[in-house]
C-alpha positions in Angstrom: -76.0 162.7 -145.9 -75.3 161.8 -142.3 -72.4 163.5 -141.5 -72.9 167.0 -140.1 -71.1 170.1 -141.8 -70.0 171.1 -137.7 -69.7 169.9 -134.5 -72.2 170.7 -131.7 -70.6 171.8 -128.4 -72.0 172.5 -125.3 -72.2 176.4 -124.1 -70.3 175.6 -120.7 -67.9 173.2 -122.4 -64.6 175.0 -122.9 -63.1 175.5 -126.3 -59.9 173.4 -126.6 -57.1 173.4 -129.2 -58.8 170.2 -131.0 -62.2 172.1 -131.7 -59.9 174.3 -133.4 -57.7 171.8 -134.7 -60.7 169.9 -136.4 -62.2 172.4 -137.7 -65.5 171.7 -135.5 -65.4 175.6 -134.2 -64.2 178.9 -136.4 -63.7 181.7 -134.1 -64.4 185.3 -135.9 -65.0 188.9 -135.1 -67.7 190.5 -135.2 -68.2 194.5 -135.0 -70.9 196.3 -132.9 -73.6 195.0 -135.5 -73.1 191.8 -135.7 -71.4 191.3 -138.7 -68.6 189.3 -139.4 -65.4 191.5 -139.9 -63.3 190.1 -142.8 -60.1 188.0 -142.0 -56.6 189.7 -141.9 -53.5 188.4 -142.7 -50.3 188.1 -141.0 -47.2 190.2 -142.9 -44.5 191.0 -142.0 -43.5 194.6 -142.5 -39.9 196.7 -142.0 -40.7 200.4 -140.5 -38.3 202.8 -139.4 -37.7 203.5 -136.1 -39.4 207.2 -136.6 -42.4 205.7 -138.1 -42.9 203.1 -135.2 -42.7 205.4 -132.4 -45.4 208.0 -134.4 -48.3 205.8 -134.5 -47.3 203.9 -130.8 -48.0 207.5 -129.4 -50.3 208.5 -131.1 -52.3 205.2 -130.6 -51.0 205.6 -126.8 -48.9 202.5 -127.1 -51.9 199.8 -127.8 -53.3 199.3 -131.1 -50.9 200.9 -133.1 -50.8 198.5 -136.1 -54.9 199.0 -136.7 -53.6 202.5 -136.4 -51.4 201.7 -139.6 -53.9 199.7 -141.5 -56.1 202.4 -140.8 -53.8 204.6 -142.7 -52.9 202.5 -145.3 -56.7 202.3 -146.2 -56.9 206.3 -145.8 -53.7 206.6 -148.8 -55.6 203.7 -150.9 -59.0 205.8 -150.7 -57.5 209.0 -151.5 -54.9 207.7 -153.8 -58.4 206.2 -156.1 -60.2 210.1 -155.7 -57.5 211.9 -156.7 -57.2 210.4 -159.9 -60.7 210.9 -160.5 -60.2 214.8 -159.7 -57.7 214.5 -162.2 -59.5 212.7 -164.8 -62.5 215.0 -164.4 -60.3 218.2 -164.9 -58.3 217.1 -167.7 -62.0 215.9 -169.6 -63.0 219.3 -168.3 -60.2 221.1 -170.0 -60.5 219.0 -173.4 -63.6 220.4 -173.8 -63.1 223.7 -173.3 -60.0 223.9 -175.5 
């Protein structure tokens, strides 16, 4: 095989639209250690006005929607440990009965 899997670019040559556009350069976050934080995906997502205006101040007007995520993730993870509680107990109170 001849053809390279990507394109080689110089570090002082800028990035233009047709890197991106060929698929020569992928762009992605990392966090502090390095790794590569997964993809997220553009929705779009009705809020009442209430809702909005609690997580701009209390994300001080910038970052507001990781704010959300955030939350959304928090209600997923407690949503999963409740229902274990739950299970445990009632196993819990089958055997004792």
């Amino acid at each position: 095989m001849s053809k390279k899997s990507t394109t080689k670019i110089a570090d002082d040559t800028p990035i233009s639209q047709a890197d991106l556009d060929r698929g020569g350069l992928i762009l992605r976050k990392r966090g502090a250690s390095g790794a590569v934080l997964p993809a997220k995906r553009r929705i779009n997502i009705f809020l009442d006005n209430a809702t909005l205006e609690y997580f701009k101040n209390k994300a001080g007007g910038r970052g507001y929607q990781t704010l959300i995520n955030e939350t959304l993730k928090q209600a997923m993870q407690t949503e999963t440990l409740e229902s274990v509680v739950r299970k445990t107990i009632r196993e819990e109170l089958r055997k004792a009965a």
